[in-house]
Chimera marker file (.cmm) of the C-alpha trace (Angstrom):
<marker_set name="trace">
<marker id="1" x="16.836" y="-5.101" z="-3.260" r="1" g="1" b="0" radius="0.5"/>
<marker id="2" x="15.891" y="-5.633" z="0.197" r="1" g="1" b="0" radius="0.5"/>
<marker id="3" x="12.946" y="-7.934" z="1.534" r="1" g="1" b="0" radius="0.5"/>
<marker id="4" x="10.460" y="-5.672" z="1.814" r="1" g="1" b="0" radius="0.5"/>
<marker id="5" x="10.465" y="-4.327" z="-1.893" r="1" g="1" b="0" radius="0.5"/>
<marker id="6" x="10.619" y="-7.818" z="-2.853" r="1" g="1" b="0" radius="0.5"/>
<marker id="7" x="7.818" y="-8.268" z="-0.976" r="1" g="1" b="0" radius="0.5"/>
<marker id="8" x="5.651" y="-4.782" z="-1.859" r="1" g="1" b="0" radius="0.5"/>
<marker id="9" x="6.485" y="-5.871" z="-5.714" r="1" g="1" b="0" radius="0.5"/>
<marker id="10" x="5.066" y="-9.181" z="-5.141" r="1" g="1" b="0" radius="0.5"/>
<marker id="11" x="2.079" y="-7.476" z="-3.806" r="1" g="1" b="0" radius="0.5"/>
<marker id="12" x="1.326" y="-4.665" z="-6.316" r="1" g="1" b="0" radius="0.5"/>
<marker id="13" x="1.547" y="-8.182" z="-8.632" r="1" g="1" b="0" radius="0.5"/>
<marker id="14" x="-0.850" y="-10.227" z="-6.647" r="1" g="1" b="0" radius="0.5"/>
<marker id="15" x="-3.245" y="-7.175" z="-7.026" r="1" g="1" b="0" radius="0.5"/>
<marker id="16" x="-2.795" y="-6.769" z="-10.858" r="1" g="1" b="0" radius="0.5"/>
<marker id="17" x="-0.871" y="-3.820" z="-9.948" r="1" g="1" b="0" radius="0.5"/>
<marker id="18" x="2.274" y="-4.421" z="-11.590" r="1" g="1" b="0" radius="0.5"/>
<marker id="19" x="2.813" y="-1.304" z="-13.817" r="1" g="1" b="0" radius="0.5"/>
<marker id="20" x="1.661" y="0.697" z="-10.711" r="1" g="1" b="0" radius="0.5"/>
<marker id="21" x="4.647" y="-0.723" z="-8.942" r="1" g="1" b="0" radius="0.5"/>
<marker id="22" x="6.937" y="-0.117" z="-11.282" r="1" g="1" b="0" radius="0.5"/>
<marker id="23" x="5.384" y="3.958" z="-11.599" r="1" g="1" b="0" radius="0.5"/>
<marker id="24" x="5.368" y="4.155" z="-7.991" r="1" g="1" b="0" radius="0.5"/>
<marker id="25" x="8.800" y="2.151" z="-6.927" r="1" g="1" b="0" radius="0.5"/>
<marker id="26" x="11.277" y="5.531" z="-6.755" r="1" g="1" b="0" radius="0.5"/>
<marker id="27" x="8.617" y="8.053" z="-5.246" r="1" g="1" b="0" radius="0.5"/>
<marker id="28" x="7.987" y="4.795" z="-2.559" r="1" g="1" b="0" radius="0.5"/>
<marker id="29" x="11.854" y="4.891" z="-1.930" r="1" g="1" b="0" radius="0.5"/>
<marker id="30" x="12.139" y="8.538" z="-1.718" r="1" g="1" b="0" radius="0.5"/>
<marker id="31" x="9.039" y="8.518" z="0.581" r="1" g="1" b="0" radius="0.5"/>
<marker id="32" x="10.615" y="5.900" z="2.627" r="1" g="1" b="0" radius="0.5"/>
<marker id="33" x="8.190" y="3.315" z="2.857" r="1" g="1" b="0" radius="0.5"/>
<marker id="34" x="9.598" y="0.628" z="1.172" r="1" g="1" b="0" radius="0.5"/>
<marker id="35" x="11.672" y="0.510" z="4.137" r="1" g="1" b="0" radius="0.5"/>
<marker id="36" x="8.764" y="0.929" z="6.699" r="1" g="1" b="0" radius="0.5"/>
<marker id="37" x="7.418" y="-3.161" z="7.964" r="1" g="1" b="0" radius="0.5"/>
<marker id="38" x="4.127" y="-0.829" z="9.009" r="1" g="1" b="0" radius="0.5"/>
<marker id="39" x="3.684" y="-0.129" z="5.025" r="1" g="1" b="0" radius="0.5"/>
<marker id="40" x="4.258" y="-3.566" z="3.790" r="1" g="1" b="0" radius="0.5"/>
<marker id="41" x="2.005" y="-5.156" z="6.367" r="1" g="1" b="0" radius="0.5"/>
<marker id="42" x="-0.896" y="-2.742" z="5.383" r="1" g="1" b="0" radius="0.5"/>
<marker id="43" x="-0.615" y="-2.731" z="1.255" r="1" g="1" b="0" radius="0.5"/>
<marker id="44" x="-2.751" y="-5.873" z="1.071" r="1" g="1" b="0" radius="0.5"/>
<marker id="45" x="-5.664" y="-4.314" z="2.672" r="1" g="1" b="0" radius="0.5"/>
<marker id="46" x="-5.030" y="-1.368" z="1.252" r="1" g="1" b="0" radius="0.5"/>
<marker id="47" x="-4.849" y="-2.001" z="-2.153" r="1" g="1" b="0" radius="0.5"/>
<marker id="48" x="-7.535" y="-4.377" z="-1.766" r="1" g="1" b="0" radius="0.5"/>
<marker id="49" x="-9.956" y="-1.813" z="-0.406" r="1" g="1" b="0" radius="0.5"/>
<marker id="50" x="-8.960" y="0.782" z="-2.749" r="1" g="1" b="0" radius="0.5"/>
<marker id="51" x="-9.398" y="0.102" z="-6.803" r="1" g="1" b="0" radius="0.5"/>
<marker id="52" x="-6.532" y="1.205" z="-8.738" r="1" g="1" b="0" radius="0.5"/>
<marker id="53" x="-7.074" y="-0.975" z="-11.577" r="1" g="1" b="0" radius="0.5"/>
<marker id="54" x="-9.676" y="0.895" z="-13.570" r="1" g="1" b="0" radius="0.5"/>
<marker id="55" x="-7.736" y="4.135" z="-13.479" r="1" g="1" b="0" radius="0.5"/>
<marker id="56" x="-4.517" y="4.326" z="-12.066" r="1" g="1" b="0" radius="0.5"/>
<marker id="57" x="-3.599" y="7.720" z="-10.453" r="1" g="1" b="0" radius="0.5"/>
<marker id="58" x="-1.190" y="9.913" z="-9.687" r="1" g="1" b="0" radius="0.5"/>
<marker id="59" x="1.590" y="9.277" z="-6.919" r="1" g="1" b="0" radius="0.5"/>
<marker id="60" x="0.268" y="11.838" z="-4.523" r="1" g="1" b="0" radius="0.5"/>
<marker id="61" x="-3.628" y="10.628" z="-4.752" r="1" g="1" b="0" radius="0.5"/>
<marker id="62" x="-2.352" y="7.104" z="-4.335" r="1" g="1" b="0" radius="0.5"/>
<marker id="63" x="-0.378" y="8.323" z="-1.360" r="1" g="1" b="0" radius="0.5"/>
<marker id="64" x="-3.395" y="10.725" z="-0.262" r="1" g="1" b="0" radius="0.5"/>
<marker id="65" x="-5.259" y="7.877" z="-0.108" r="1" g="1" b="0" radius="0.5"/>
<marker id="66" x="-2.528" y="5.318" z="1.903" r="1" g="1" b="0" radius="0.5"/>
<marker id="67" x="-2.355" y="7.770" z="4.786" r="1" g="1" b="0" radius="0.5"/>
<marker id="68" x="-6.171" y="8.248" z="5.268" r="1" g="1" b="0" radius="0.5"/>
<marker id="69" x="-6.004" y="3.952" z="5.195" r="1" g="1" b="0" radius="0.5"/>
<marker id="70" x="-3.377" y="4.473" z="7.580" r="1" g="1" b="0" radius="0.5"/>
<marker id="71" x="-5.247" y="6.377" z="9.914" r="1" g="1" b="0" radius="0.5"/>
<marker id="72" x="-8.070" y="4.376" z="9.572" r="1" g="1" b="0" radius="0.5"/>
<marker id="73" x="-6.713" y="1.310" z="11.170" r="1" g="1" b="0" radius="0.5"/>
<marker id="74" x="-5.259" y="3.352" z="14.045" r="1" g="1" b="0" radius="0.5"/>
<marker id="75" x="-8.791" y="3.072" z="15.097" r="1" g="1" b="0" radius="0.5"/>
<marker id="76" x="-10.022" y="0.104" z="16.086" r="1" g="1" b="0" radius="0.5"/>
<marker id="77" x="-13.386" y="0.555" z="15.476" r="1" g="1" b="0" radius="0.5"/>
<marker id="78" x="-12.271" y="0.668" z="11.573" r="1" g="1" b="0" radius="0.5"/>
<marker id="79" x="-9.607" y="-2.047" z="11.897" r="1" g="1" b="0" radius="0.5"/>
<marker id="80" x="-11.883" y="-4.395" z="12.740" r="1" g="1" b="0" radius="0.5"/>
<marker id="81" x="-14.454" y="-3.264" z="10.251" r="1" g="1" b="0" radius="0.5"/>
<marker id="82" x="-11.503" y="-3.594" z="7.479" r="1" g="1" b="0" radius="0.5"/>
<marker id="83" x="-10.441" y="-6.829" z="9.192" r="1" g="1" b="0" radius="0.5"/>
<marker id="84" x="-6.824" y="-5.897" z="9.868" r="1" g="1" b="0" radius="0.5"/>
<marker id="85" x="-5.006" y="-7.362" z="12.222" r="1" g="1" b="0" radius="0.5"/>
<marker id="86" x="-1.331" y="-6.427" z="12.055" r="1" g="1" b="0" radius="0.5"/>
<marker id="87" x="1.818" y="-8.678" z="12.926" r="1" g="1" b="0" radius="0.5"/>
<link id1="1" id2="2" r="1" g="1" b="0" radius="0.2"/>
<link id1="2" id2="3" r="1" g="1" b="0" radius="0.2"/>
<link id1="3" id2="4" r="1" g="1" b="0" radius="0.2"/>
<link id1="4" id2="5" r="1" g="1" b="0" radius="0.2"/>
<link id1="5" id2="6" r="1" g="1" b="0" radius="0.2"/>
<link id1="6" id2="7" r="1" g="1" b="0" radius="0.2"/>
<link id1="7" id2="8" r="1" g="1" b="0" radius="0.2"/>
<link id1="8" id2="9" r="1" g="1" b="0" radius="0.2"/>
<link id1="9" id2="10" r="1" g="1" b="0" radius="0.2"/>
<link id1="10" id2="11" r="1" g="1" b="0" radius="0.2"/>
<link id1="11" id2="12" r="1" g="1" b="0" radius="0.2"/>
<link id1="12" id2="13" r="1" g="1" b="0" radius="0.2"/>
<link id1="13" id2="14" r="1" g="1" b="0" radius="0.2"/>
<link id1="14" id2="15" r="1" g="1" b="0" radius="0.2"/>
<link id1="15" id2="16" r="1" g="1" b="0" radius="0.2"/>
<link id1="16" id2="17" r="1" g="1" b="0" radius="0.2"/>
<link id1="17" id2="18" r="1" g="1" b="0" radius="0.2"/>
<link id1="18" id2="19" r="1" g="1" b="0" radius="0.2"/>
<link id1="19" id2="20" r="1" g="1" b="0" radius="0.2"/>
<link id1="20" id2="21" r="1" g="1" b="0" radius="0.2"/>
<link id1="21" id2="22" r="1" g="1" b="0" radius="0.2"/>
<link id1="22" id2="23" r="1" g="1" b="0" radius="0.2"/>
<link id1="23" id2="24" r="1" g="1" b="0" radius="0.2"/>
<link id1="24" id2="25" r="1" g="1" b="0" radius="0.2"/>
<link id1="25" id2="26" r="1" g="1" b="0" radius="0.2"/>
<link id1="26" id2="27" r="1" g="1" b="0" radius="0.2"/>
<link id1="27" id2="28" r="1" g="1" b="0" radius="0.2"/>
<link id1="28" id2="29" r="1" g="1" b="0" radius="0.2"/>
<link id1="29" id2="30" r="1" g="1" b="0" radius="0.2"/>
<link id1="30" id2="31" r="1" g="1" b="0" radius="0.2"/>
<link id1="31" id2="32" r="1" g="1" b="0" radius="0.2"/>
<link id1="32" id2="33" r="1" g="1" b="0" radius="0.2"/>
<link id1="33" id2="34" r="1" g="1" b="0" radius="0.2"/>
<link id1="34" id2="35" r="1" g="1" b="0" radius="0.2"/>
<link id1="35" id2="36" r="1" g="1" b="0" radius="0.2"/>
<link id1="36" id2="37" r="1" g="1" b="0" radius="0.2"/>
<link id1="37" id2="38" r="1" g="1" b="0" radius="0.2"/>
<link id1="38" id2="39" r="1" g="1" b="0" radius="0.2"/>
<link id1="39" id2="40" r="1" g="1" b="0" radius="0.2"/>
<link id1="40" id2="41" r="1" g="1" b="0" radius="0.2"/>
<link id1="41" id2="42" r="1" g="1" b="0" radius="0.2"/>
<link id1="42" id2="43" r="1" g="1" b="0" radius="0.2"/>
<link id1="43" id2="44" r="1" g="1" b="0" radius="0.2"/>
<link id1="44" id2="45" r="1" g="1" b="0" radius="0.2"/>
<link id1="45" id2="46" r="1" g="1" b="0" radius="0.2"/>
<link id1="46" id2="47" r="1" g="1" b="0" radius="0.2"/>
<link id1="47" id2="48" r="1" g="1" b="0" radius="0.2"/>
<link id1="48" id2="49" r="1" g="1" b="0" radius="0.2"/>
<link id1="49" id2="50" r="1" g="1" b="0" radius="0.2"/>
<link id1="50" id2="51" r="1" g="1" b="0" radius="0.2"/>
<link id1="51" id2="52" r="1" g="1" b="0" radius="0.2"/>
<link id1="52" id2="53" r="1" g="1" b="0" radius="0.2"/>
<link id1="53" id2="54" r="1" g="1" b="0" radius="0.2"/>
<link id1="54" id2="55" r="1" g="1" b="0" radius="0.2"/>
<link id1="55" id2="56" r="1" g="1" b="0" radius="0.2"/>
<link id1="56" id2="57" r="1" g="1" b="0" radius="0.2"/>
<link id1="57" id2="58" r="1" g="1" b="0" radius="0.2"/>
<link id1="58" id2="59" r="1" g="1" b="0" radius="0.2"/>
<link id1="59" id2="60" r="1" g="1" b="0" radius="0.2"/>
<link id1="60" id2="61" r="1" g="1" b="0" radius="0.2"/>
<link id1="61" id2="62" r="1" g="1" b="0" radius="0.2"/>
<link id1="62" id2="63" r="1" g="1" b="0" radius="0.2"/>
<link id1="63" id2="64" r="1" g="1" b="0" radius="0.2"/>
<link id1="64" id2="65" r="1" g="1" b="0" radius="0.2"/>
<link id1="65" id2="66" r="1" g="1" b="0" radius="0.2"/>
<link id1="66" id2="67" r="1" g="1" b="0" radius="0.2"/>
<link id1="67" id2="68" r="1" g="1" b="0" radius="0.2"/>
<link id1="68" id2="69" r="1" g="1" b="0" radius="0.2"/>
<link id1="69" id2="70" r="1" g="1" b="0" radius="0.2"/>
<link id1="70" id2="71" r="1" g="1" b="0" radius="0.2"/>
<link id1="71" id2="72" r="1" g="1" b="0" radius="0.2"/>
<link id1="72" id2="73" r="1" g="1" b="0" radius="0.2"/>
<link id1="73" id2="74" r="1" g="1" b="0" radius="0.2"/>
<link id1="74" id2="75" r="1" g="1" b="0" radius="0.2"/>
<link id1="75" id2="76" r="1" g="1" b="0" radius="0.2"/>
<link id1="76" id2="77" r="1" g="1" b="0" radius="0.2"/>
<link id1="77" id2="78" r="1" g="1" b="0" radius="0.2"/>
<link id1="78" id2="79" r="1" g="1" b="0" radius="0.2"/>
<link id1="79" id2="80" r="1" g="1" b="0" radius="0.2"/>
<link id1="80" id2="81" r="1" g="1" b="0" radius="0.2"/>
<link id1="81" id2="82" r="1" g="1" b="0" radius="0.2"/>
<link id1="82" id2="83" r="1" g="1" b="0" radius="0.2"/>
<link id1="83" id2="84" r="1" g="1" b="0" radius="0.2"/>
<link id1="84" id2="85" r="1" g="1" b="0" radius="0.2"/>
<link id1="85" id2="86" r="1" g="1" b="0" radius="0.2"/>
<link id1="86" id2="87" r="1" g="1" b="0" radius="0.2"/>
</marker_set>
């Protein structure tokens, strides 16, 4: 396991996100972004703007949902608004 799914586990788990992780971990992989620095330094925010808790959904909403985020913080107008600053 490298760093960054060490580190994308850990925060799925600081979120209360745990089983999410482990439904999400292989459609991550064969997405790619558990190898993509870009994904781990914006699942914080994201998961912390986004509630997945109450009723977890399917792979493709949750990743629906990441690239909207994603495109989001492109703009720096929302960045700051979402206070994201990245590495």
């Amino acid at each position: 396991m490298n760093m960054n799914r060490t580190q994308i586990e850990a925060i799925f788990r600081e979120n209360g996100l745990s089983s999410l992780y482990e439904a999400y971990e292989y459609p991550l992989y064969l997405h790619g972004l558990l190898e993509h620095n870009e994904f781990t330094q914006q699942l914080d925010s994201f998961l912390s703007w986004y509630n997945f808790q109450d009723s977890p959904v399917p792979f493709d909403t949750f990743l629906y949902h990441y690239h909207i985020f994603r495109h989001m913080l492109k703009q720096k107008e929302w960045a700051e608004f979402i206070g994201y600053e990245p590495s």
